[in-house]
C-alpha positions in Angstrom: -6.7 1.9 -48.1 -8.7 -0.8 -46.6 -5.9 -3.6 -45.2 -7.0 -7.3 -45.3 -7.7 -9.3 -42.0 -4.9 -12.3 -41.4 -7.5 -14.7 -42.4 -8.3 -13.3 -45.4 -4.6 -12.9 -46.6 -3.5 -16.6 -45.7 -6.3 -18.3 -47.5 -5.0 -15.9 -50.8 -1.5 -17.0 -50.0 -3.0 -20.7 -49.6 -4.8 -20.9 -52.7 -2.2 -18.9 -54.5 0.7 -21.6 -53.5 -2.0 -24.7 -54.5 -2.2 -22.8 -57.5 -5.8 -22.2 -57.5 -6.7 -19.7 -59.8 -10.0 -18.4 -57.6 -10.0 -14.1 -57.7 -7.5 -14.4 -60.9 -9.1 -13.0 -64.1 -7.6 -15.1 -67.2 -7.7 -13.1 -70.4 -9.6 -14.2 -73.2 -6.7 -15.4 -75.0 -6.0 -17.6 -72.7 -9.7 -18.9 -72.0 -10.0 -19.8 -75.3 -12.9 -19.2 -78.0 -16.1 -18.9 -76.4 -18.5 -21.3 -78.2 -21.5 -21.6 -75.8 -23.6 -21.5 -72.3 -24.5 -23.8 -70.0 -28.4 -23.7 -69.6 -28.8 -26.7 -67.6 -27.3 -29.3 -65.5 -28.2 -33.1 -64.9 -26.2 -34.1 -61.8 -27.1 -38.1 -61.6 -25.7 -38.5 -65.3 -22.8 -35.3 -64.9 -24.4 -34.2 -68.2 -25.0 -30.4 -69.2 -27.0 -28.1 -71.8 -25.0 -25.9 -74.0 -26.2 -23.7 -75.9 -23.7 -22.8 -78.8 -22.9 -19.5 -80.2 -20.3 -21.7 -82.8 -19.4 -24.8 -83.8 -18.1 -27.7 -81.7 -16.8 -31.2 -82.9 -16.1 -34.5 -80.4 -12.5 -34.6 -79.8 -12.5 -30.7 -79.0 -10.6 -29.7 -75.9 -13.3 -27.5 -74.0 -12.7 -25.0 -70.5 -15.7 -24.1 -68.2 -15.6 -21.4 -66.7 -17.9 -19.7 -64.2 -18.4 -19.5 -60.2 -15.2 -19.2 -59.3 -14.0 -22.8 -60.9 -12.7 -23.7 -64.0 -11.6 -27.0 -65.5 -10.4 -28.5 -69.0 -11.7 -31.4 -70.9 -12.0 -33.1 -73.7 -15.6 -33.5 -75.7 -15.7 -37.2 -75.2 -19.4 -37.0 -76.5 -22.3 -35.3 -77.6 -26.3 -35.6 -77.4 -29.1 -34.0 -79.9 -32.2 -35.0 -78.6 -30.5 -38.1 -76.9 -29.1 -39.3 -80.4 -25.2 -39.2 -80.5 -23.5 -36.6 -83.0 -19.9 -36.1 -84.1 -20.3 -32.4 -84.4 -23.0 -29.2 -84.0 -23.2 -26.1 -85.1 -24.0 -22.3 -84.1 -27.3 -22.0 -82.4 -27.5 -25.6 -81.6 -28.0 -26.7 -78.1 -26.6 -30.5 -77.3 -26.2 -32.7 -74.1 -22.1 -33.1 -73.3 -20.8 -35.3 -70.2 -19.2 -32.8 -67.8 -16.0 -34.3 -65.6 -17.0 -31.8 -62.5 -20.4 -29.8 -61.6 -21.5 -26.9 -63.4 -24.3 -23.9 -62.7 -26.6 -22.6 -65.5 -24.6 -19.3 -66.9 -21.0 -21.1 -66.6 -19.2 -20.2 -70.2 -17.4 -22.3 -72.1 -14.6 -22.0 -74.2 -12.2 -24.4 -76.8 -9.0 -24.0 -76.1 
């Protein structure tokens, strides 16, 4: 059995009492529904590409997922071609306003 160095096991024990959830594998129930990727990211407007593989409406409550970092939010808006839409379907790819950075590949669930 390979033991962990000191520093390894304090930063678990670190993250694990902040309650980071980095190295913890989440079910799929508990993601959510997976409704699309992230193909691209626009840093100086926090906007991102998804592609969707089903529906989403404004209003959902959405989780990215991917790198290690995951967070919750709500769709406060969505882009087709730069004109605002309430909702989009399968196969669709819109522009949504991301609270934190995202990488292309990151997943994303309604929860």
């Amino acid at each position: 059995m390979i033991e962990k160095s000191w520093r390894e096991s304090c930063y678990y024990c670190i993250m694990k009492k902040r309650g980071d959830k980095k190295g913890v594998t989440m079910s799929e129930s508990e993601k959510g529904k997976l409704v699309g990727e992230i193909t691209h990211y626009f840093p100086h407007v926090s906007a991102a590409v998804v592609k969707l593989s089903s529906p989403l409406k404004v209003g959902d409550r959405v989780r990215i997922v991917g790198g290690g970092n995951e967070f919750e939010q709500e769709v406060a808006s969505m882009q087709i071609d730069h004109e605002p839409i309430e909702e989009a379907k399968s196969g669709d790819e819109v522009g949504l306003g991301v609270s934190d950075k995202v990488r292309e590949g990151y997943e994303v669930f309604v929860v």
